[in-house]
C-alpha positions in Angstrom: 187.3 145.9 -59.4 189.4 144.3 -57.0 188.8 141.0 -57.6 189.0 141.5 -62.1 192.5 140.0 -61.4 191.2 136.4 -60.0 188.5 136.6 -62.3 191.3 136.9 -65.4 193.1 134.0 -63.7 190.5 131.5 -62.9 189.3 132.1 -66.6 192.2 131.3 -67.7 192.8 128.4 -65.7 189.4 127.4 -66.9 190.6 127.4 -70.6 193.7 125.8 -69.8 191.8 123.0 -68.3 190.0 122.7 -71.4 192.3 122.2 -73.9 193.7 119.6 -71.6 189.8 117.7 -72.1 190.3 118.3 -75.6 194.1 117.0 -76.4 192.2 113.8 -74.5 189.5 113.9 -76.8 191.1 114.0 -79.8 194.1 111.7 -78.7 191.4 108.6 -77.8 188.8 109.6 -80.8 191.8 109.1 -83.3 193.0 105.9 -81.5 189.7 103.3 -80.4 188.9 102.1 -83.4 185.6 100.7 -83.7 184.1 98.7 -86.6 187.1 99.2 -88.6 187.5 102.9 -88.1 188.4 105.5 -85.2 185.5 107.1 -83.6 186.7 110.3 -84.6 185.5 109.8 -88.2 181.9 109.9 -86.6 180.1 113.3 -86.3 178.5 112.2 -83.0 181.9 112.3 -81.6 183.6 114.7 -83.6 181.4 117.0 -83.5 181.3 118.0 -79.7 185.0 118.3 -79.7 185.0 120.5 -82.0 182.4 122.9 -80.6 183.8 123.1 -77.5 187.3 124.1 -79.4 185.6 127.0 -80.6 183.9 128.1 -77.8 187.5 127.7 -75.8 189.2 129.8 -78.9 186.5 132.4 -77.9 186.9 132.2 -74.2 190.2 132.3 -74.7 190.0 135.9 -76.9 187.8 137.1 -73.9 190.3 136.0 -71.8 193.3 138.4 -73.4 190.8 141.1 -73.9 190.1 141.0 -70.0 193.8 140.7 -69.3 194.7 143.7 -71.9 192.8 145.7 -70.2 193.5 144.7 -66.8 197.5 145.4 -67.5 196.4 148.8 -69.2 194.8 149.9 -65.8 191.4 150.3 -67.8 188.3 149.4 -66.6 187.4 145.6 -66.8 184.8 144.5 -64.7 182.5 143.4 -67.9 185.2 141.8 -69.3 186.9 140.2 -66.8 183.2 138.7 -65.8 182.6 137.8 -69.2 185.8 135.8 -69.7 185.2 134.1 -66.6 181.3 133.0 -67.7 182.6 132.4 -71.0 185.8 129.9 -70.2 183.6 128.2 -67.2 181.1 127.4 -69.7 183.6 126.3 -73.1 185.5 124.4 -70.0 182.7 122.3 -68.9 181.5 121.9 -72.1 185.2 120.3 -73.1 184.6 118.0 -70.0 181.3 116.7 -71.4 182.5 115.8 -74.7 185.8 113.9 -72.9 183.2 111.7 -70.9 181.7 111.6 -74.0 184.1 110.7 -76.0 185.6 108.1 -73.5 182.5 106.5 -72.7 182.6 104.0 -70.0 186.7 105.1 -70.0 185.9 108.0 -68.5 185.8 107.0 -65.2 188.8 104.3 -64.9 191.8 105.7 -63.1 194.8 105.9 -65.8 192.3 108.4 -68.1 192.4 111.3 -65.3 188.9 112.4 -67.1 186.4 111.4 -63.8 189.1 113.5 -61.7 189.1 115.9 -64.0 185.5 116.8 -64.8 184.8 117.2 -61.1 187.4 119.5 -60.8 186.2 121.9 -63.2 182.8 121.8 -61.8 184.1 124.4 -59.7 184.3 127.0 -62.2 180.6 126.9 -62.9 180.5 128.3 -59.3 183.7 130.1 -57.9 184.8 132.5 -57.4 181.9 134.1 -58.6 178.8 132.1 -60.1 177.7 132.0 -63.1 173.9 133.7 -62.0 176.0 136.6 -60.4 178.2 137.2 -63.5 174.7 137.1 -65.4 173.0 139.8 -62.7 176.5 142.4 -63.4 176.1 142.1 -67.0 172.2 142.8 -67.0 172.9 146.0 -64.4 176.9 147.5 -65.3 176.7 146.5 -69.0 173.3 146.8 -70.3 171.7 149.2 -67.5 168.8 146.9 -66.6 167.5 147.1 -62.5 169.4 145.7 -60.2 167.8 141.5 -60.1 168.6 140.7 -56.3 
């Protein structure tokens, strides 16, 4: 329990981060035009961006739910795990569809998006993997043995 609070906020650091990717995104899909027409028109391109806006619109619910909770003083270990998993996960997933999007881009300086998607790497990892998160849900949520 005493780490539910850094959970919350790396969670929502992780979404935060994400909506950064995807402001990016969309910015550069609606401005290289290619072939007469913005990239954004295609679904390859679209498409990615716009999944990983969901999945950070869920995150981000996760993410309030933890934090509600947290501020209540009511238990929030699942949640606060979950939001975590959940925001890592959209986060990275936002990264990949800024390379994406940016192609070879990506990794020149003035973009930020090289920098960026290493940063967020992190998430997938601290302050508590994504496997552990995984192994308290399967125990504390759905009462499964203990996996380690």
């Amino acid at each position: 329990d005493g780490m539910n609070a850094e959970r919350i906020l790396v969670a929502s650091e992780a979404v935060g981060d994400g909506r950064w990717f995807l402001k990016k995104s969309v910015e550069y899909a609606n401005s290289r035009v290619v072939f007469g027409h913005s990239i954004g028109k295609n679904q390859g391109v679209q498409f990615p961006i716009a999944r990983a806006y969901a999945e950070l619109e869920a995150a981000d619910m996760m993410c309030r739910r933890a934090a509600a909770l947290f501020d209540a003083h009511a238990p929030c270990g699942a949640d606060a795990n979950m939001a975590k998993l959940l925001a890592s996960e959209a986060c990275w997933k936002a990264a990949e569809a800024a390379m994406q999007t940016h192609g070879g881009f990506s990794y020149a300086k003035e973009y930020d998006i090289e920098r960026k998607w290493r940063e967020v790497r992190i998430y997938q990892t601290a302050p508590i993997s994504t496997n552990l998160i995984l192994a308290y849900i399967g125990q504390h949520v759905l009462g499964m043995p203990r996996s380690y």
